[in-house]
N, C-alpha and C positions, 0 to 999 in steps of 0.2 A: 230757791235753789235746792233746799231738800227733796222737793219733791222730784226734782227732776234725777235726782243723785239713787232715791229710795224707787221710783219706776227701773230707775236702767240698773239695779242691782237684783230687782226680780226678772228682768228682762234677761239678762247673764245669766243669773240660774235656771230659769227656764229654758233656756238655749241649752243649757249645760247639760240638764236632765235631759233633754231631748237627744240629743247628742249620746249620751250615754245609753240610751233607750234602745235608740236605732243601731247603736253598737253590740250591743247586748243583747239583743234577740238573737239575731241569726249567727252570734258566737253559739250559743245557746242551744240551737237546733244541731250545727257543725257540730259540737261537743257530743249531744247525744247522740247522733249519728256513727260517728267515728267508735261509740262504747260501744255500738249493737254491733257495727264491722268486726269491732276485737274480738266482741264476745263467738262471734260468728267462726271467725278464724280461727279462735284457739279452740274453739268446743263447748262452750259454756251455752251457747244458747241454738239450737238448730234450725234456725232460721223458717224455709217454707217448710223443712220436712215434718210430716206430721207422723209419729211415733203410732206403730200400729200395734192393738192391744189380740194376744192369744186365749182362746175363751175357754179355748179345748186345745189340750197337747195328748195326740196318738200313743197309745201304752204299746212298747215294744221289748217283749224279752230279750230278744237277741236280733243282731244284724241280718242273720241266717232264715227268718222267720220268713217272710214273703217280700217280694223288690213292691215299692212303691208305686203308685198310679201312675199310669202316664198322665206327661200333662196335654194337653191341645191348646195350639193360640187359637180364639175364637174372635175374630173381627164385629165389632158390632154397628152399625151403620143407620143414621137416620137421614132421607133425604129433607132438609128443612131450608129454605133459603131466606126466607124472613126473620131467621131465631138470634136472638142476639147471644143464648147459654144455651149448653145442653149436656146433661150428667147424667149418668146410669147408676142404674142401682138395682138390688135385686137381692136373693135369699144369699146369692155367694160374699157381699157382703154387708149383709145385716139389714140392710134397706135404707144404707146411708151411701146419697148420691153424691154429697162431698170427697167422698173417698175415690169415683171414679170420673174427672172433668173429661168432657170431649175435645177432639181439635177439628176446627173449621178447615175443610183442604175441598174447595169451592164453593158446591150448595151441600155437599156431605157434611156432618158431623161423623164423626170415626174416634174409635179407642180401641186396642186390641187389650183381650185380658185371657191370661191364662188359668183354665178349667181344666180340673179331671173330668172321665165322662161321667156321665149324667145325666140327671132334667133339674133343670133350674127355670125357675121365675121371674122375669127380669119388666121393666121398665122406664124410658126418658122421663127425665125432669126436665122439659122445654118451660123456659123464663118462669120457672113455677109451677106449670099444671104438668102433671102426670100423663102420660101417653102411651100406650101399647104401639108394640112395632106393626109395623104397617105391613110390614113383609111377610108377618107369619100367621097364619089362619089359627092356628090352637091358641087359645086364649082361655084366660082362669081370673077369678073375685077373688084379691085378698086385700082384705082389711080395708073393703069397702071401693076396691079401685080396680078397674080392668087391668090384666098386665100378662105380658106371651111367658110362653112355653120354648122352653127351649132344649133339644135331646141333643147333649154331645156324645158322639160316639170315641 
């Protein structure tokens, strides 16, 4: 009779613990979920925004001194219909393609970014490999990789 008294009281707790297990996880997730929501809401944590860093700030004596660059939207466009990613990147900013994701709107890849005029350097990051634009014949070697030219006026 003990034994059968001594099985069904680890049989009970085991139920028990299980019970509590399956309760306690996904309180667990909900919990930390609802912290990152608050933190998000009141300000504590910024969620997707990624905080952009100044490397160089423009020395100006006065307001009166010369009006600022225009800027120009420059569209940038790759036709790719088999790409599952496609980011840009380039001297405007730093050579990190994280910083500019593209949006899929058919077989297009598109992101507009606004440039003063210039020549800038630019090139896709399709699913990893580096690509020069297909649309523009002036092409230039940096740090080992083909990548266009680009003259905004």
């Amino acid at each position: 009779m003990s034994d059968v008294s001594a099985r069904a009281k680890w049989m009970f707790w085991l139920l028990a613990l299980s019970a509590f297990a399956l309760a306690a996880v996904p309180s667990a997730l909900i919990l930390e979920k609802s912290r990152d929501y608050y933190r998000f809401v009141t300000g504590w944590q910024p969620g997707t925004l990624k905080p952009s860093q100044v490397r160089r700030v423009p020395v100006r004596d006065s307001l009166d001194d010369e009006p600022p660059p225009d800027i120009r939207f420059v569209e940038f466009s790759l036709l790719d219909s088999k790409a599952r990613s496609v980011r840009l990147a380039g001297n405007f900013n730093q050579w990190q393609p994280q910083l500019l994701p593209m949006a899929r709107k058919g077989r297009f890849w598109r992101v507009i970014v606004p440039l003063p005029p210039g020549r800038y350097e630019y090139a896709f990051e399709r699913d990893g490999a580096w690509v020069p634009d297909p649309k523009l014949p002036e092409k230039a070697v940096v740090d080992g990789r083909e990548v266009s030219i680009l003259h905004v006026r």
